[in-house]
LUMDRENDO-7851 format. One record per residue (C-alpha): residue number from 1; x, y, z. Coordinates in pm, whole numbers. Example, Ala and Ser with C-alpha at 12.3 -4.5 7.8 and 13.67 -1.06 7.14 Angstrom:
! residues 2
nr:1; east:1230; north:-450; up:780
nr:2; east:1367; north:-106; up:714
This chain:
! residues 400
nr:1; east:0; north:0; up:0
nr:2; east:96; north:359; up:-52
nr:3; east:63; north:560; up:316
nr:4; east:125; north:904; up:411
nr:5; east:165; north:966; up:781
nr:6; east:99; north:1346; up:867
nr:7; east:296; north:1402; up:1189
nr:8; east:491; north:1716; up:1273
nr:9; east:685; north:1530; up:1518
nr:10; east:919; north:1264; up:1377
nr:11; east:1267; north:1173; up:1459
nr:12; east:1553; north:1281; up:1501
nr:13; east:1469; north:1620; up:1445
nr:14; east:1152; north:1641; up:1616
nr:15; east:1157; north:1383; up:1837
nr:16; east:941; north:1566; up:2094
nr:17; east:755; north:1231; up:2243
nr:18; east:563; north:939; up:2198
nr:19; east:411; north:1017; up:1875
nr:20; east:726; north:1063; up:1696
nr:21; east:847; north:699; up:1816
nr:22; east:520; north:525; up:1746
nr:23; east:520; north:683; up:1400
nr:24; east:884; north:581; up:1309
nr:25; east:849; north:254; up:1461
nr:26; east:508; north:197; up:1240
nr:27; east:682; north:372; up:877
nr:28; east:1006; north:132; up:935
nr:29; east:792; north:-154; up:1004
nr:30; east:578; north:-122; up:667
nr:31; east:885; north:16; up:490
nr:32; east:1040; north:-387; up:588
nr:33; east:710; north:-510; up:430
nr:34; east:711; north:-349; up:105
nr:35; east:463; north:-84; up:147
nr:36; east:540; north:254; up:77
nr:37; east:589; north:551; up:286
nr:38; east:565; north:868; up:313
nr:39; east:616; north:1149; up:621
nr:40; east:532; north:1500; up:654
nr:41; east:653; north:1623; up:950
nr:42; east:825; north:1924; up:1040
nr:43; east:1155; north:2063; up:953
nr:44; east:1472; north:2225; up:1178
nr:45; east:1688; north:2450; up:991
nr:46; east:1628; north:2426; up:614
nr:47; east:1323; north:2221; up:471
nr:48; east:1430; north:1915; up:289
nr:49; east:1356; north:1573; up:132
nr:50; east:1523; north:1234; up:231
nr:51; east:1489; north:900; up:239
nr:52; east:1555; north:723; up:543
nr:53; east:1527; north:328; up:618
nr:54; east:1314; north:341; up:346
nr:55; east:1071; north:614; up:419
nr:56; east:1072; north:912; up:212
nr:57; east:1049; north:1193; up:450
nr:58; east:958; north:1553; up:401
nr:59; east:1065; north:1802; up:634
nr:60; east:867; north:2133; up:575
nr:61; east:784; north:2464; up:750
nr:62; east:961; north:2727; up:865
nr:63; east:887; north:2804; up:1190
nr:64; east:997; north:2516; up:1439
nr:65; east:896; north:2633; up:1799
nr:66; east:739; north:2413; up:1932
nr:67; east:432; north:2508; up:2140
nr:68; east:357; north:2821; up:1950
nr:69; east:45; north:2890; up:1708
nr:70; east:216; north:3069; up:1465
nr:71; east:512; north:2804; up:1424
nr:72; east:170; north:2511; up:1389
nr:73; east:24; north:2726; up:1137
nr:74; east:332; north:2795; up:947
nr:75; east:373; north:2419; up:921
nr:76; east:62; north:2338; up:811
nr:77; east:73; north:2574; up:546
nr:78; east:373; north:2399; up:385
nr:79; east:216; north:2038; up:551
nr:80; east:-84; north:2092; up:294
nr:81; east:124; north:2203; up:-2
nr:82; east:311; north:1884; up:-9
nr:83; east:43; north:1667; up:75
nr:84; east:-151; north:1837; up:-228
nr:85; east:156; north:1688; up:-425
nr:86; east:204; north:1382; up:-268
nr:87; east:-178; north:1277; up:-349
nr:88; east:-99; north:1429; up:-703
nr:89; east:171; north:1241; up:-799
nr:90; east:167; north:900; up:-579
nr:91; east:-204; north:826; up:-610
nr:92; east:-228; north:717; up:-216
nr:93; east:-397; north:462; up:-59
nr:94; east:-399; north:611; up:271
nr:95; east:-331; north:946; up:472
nr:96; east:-295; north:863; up:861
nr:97; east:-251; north:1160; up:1094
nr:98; east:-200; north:1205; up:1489
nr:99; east:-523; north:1337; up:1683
nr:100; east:-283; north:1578; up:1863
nr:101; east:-285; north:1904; up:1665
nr:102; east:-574; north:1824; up:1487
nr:103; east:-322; north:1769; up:1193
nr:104; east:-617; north:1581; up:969
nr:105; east:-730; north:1973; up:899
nr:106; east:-476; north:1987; up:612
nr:107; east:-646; north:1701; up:467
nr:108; east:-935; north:1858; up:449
nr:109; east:-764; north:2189; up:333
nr:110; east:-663; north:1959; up:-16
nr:111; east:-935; north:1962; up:-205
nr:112; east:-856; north:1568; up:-312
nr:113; east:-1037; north:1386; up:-11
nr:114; east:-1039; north:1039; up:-255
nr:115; east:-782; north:886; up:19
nr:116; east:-922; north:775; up:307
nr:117; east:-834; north:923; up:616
nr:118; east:-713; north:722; up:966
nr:119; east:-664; north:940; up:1293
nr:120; east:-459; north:740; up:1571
nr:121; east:-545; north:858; up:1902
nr:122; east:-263; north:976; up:2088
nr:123; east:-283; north:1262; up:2377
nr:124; east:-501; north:1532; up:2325
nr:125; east:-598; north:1906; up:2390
nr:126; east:-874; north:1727; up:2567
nr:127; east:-678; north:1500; up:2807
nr:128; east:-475; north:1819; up:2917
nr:129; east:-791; north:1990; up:2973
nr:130; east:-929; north:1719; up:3211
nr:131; east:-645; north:1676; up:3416
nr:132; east:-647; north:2039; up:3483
nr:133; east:-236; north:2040; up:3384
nr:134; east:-259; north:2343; up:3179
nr:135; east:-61; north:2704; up:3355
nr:136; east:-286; north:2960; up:3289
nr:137; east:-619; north:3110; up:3135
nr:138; east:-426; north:3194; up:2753
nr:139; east:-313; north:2792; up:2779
nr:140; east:-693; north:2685; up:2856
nr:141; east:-828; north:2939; up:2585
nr:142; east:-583; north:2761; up:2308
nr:143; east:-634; north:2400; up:2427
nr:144; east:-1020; north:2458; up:2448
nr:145; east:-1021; north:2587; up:2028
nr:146; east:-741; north:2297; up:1963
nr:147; east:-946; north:2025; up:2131
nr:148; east:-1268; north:2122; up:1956
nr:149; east:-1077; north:2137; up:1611
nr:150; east:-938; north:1730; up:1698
nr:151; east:-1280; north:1616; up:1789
nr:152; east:-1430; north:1814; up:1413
nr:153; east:-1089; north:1608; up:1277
nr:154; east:-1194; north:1261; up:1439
nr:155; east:-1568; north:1248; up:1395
nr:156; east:-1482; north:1318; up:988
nr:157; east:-1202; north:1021; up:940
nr:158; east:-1284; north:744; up:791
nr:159; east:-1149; north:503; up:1059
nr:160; east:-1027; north:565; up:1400
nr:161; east:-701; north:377; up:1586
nr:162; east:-780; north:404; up:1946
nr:163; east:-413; north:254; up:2093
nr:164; east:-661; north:104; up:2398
nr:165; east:-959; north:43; up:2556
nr:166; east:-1001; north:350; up:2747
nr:167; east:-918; north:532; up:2438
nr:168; east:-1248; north:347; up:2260
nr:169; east:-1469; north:355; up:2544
nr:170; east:-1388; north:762; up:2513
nr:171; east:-1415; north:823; up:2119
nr:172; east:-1756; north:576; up:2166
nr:173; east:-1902; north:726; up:2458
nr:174; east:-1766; north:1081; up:2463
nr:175; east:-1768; north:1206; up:2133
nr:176; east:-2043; north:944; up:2074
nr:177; east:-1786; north:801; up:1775
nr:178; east:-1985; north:490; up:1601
nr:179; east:-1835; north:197; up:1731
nr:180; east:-1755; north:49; up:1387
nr:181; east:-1543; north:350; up:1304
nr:182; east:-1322; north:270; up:1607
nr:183; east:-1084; north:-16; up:1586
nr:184; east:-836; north:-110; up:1876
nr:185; east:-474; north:-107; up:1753
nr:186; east:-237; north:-134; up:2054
nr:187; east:136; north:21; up:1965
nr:188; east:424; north:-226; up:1961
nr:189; east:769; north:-234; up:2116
nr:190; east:1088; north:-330; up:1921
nr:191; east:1112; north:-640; up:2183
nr:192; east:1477; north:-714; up:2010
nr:193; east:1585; north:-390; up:2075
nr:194; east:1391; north:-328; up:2421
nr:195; east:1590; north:-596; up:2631
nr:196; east:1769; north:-673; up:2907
nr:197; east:2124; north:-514; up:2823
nr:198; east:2423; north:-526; up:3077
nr:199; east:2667; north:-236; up:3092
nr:200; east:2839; north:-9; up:3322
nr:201; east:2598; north:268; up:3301
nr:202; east:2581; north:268; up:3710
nr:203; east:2907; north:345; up:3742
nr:204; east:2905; north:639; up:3458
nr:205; east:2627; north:792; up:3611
nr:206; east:2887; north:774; up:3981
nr:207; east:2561; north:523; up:4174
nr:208; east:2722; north:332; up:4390
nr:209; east:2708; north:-71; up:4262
nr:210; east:2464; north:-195; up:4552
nr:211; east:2238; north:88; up:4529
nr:212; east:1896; north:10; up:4422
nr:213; east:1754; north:244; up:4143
nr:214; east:1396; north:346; up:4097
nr:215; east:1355; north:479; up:3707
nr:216; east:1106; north:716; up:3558
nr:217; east:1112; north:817; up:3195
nr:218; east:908; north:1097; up:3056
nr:219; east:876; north:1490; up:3045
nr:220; east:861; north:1669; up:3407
nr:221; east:514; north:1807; up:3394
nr:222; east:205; north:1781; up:3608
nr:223; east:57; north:1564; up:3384
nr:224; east:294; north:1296; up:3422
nr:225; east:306; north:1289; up:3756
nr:226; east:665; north:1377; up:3872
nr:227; east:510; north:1551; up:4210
nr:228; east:374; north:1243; up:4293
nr:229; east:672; north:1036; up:4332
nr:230; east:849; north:1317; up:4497
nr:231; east:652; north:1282; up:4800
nr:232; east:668; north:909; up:4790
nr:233; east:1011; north:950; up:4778
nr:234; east:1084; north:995; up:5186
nr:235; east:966; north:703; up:5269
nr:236; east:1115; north:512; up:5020
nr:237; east:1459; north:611; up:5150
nr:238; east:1326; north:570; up:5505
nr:239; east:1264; north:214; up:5439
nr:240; east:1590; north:141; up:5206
nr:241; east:1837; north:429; up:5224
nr:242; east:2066; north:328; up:4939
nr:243; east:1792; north:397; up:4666
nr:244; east:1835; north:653; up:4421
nr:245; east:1543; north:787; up:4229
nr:246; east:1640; north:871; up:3818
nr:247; east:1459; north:1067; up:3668
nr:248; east:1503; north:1114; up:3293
nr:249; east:1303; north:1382; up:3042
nr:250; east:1310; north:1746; up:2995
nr:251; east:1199; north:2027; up:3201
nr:252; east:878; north:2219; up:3136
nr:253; east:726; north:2524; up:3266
nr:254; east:424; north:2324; up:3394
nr:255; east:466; north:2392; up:3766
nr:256; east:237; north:2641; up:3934
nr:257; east:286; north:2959; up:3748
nr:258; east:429; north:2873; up:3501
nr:259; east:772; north:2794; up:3697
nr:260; east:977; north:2504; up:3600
nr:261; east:845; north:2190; up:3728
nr:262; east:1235; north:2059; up:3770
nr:263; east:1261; north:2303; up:4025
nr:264; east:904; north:2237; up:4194
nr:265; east:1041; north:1884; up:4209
nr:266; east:1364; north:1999; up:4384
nr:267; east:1232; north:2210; up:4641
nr:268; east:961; north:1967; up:4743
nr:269; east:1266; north:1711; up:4806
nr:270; east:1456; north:1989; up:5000
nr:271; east:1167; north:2008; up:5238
nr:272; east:1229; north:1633; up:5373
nr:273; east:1642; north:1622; up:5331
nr:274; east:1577; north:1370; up:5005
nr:275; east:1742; north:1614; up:4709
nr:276; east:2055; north:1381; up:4739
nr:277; east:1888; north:1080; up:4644
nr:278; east:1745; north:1177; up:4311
nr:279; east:1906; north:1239; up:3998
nr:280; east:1764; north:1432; up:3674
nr:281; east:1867; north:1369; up:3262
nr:282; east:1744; north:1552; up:3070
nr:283; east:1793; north:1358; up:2747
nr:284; east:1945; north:978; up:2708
nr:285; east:1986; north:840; up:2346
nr:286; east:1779; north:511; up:2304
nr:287; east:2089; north:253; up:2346
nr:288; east:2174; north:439; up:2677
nr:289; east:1775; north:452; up:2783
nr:290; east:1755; north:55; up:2695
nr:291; east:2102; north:21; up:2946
nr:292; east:1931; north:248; up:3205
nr:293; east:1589; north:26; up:3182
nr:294; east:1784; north:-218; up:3259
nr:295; east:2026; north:-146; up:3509
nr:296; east:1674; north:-13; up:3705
nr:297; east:1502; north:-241; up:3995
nr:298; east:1198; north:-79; up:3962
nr:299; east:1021; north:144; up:3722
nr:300; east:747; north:389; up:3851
nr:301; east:459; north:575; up:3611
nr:302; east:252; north:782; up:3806
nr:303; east:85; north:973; up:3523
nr:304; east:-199; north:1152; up:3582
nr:305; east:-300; north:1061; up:3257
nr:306; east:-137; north:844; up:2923
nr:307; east:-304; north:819; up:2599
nr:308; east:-117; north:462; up:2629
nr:309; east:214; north:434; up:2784
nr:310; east:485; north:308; up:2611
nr:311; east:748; north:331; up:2830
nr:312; east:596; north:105; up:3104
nr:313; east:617; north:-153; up:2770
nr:314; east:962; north:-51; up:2725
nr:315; east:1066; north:-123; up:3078
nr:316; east:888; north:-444; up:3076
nr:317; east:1029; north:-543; up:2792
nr:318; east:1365; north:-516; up:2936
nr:319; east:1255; north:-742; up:3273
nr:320; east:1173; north:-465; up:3478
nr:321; east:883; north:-441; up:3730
nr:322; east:650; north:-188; up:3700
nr:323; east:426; north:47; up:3925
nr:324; east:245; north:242; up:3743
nr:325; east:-129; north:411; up:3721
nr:326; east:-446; north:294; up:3570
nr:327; east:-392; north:471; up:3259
nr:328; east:-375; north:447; up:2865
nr:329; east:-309; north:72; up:2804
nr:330; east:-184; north:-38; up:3177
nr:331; east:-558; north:-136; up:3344
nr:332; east:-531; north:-368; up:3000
nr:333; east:-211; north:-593; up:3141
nr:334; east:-380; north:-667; up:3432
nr:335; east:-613; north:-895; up:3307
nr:336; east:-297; north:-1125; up:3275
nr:337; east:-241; north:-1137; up:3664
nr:338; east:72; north:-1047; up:3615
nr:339; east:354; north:-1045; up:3923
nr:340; east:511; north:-795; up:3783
nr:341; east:305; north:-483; up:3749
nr:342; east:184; north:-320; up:4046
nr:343; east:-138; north:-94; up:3934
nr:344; east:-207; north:236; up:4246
nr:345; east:-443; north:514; up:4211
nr:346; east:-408; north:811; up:4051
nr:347; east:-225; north:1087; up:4268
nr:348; east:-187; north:846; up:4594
nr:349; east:165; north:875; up:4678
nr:350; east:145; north:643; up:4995
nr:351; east:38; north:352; up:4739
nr:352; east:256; north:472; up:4531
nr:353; east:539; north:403; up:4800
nr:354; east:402; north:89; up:4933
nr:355; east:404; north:-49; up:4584
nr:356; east:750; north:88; up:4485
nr:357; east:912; north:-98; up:4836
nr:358; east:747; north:-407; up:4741
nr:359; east:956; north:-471; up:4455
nr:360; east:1228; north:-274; up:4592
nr:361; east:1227; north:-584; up:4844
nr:362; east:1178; north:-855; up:4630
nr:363; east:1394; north:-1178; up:4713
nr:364; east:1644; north:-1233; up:4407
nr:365; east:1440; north:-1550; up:4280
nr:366; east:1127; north:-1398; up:4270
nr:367; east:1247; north:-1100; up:4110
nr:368; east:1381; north:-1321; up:3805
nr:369; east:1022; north:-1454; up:3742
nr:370; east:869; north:-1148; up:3739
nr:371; east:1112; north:-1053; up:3511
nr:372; east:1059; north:-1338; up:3290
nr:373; east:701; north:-1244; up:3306
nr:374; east:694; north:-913; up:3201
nr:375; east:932; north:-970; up:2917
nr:376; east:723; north:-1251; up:2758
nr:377; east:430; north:-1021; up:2815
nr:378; east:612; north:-764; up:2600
nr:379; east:667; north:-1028; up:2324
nr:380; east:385; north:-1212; up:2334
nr:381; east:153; north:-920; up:2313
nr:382; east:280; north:-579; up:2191
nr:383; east:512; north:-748; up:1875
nr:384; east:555; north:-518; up:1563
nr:385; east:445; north:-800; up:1327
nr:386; east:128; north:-812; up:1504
nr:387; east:104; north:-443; up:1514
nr:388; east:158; north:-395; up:1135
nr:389; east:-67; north:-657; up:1004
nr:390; east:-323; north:-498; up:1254
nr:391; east:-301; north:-184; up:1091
nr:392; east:-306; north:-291; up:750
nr:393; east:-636; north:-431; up:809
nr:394; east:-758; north:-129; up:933
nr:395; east:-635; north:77; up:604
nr:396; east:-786; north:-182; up:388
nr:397; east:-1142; north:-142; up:557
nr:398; east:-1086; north:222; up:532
nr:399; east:-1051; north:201; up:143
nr:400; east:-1317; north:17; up:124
């Protein structure tokens, strides 16, 4: 099949989160199976064309800020130029886009709306909204126009991706979605890539070799819960002292505000004498984040909210246990009964705690079947073959 993915953020240049790793993940995946690819996304420096792994990429806009307006607009505008061409000259068979942005809009800014049209549901305007995470009234103002331009973008696709169940149940039952036009697609995880890998990243980042390390990956904002662990953090060292607490993503201005949530974080760990015990990255190349995941004893999601949640996969994937939230695909793995995944409520940091110290003190043997668990959960479930011949089904009853 011929696809187009729409999606501002794509790596390396715009690797701003989960959507850019799903969407390379998914493009090199159908690349491997012969189908065709295309990416719009946005470009750094000078617009340009490539081809990379097989995907033929094109980098376009102006304007790369990130959070601003004008920069979206500016991309768009150059977005729906190219994607005029692409359905011009490559006569596609599908156009997917993110829900985040409402980046379908272009599509319907072409004119040519022959190809049918797949939104994946990633986070929204919407989910930001609910979780109150957003720093002031100008933020709410833009996130309420942006979420009401997704849902006009979702309820006009042809077929919907929700990437779980709690994504369906909302697209069915919220924006009262048909249920036909919603299929349930959960992402992958390169499980050959996301595994247990030995190294001496312990000693590089100067922890001590019998501390214990407690590992959370993802932006420090409100929304993904960073303040939570930091007051589950005290007890945690009251109970086992030689735990450090890593914390790896970038800084946002998402504490009360607008002040950097970094420092929010800091100064609540002043307050109980625990600053010592945590470290902060704010970037780790994927090889280094695959050693980390597994150098780890624990790793904790406390997200307020997750569209799905790939990094609990990716820890899993490399043996770890998790404690994590019921959010985005997690209330999903416990159906399996799984050991290895500890599920607390949202915002509780005394669960939270309890949960963490429970696999913090896990006897050696039992820690190596849960570890064997939650990696053959990883493969058995969440493979990329699986994923991509999901997906493909889903395009084909789209062209339909």
């Amino acid at each position: 099949m011929k696809v187009a993915f729409l999606t501002r953020e794509f790596p390396p240049d715009t690797a701003w989160g989960g959507i850019s790793r799903v969407y390379y993940t998914l493009a090199i995946a159908l690349a491997k199976e012969g189908h065709e690819v295309h990416v719009i996304c946005q470009a750094v420096g000078a617009p340009k064309d490539l081809v990379d792994e097989g995907i033929y990429v094109y980098r376009v806009g102006t304007n790369p800020k990130r959070h601003s307006a004008i920069a979206r607009i500016n991309y768009s505008y150059y977005a729906w130029l190219r994607l005029k061409r692409l359905i011009k000259e490559h006569s596609l068979d599908i156009i997917e886009t993110p829900c985040w942005g409402a980046e379908s809009l272009i599509y319907y800014l072409s004119k040519t709306k022959s190809t049918p049209l797949v939104v994946s549901t990633h986070s929204s305007a919407d989910d930001i909204l609910q979780t109150r995470t957003y720093t002031g009234l100008g933020e709410f103002l833009g996130l309420k126009t942006l979420s009401y331009l997704e849902a006009f973008s979702l309820r006009r696709a042809h077929k919907i991706v929700a990437n779980s169940q709690i994504m369906y149940n909302r697209m069915v039952e919220d924006l009262h979605i048909a249920p036909g036009k919603v299929v349930i697609v959960h992402h992958a995880i390169d499980t050959d890539k996301y595994r247990f890998t030995g190294s001496d990243i312990k000693c590089r980042l100067g922890i001590p070799d019998g501390d214990k390390i407690v590992l959370a990956v993802g932006r420090l904002e409100m929304r993904k819960g960073g303040h939570i662990l930091s007051k589950a953090i005290p007890e945690i060292i009251e109970n086992v002292p030689n735990v450090r607490f890593v914390l790896v993503g970038r800084d946002t201005a998402t504490a009360p505000n607008g002040a950097s949530f970094k420092e929010y974080i800091i100064k609540s760990l002043q307050t109980y004498n625990s600053s010592d015990n945590v470290m902060f990255i704010d970037f780790l190349p994927e090889d280094e984040l695959i050693r980390l995941y597994s150098a780890c004893d624990v790793f904790a999601s406390p997200s307020l909210y997750e569209s799905f949640g790939l990094v609990v996969l990716e820890a899993m994937s490399c043996g770890k246990p998790v404690v994590a939230t019921p959010v985005g695909v997690v209330p999903e793995l416990a159906i399996n009964n799984l050991r290895g995944i500890s599920i607390v409520p949202i915002g509780d940091n005394r669960k939270l705690a309890e949960a963490l110290l429970k696999f913090l003190m896990l006897p050696s043997e039992t820690l190596m079947q849960v570890s064997n668990e939650n990696r053959n959960l990883a493969e058995m479930r969440f493979s990329i073959p699986a994923w991509v011949s999901s997906t493909i089904e889903v395009y084909k009853s789209a062209a339909k």
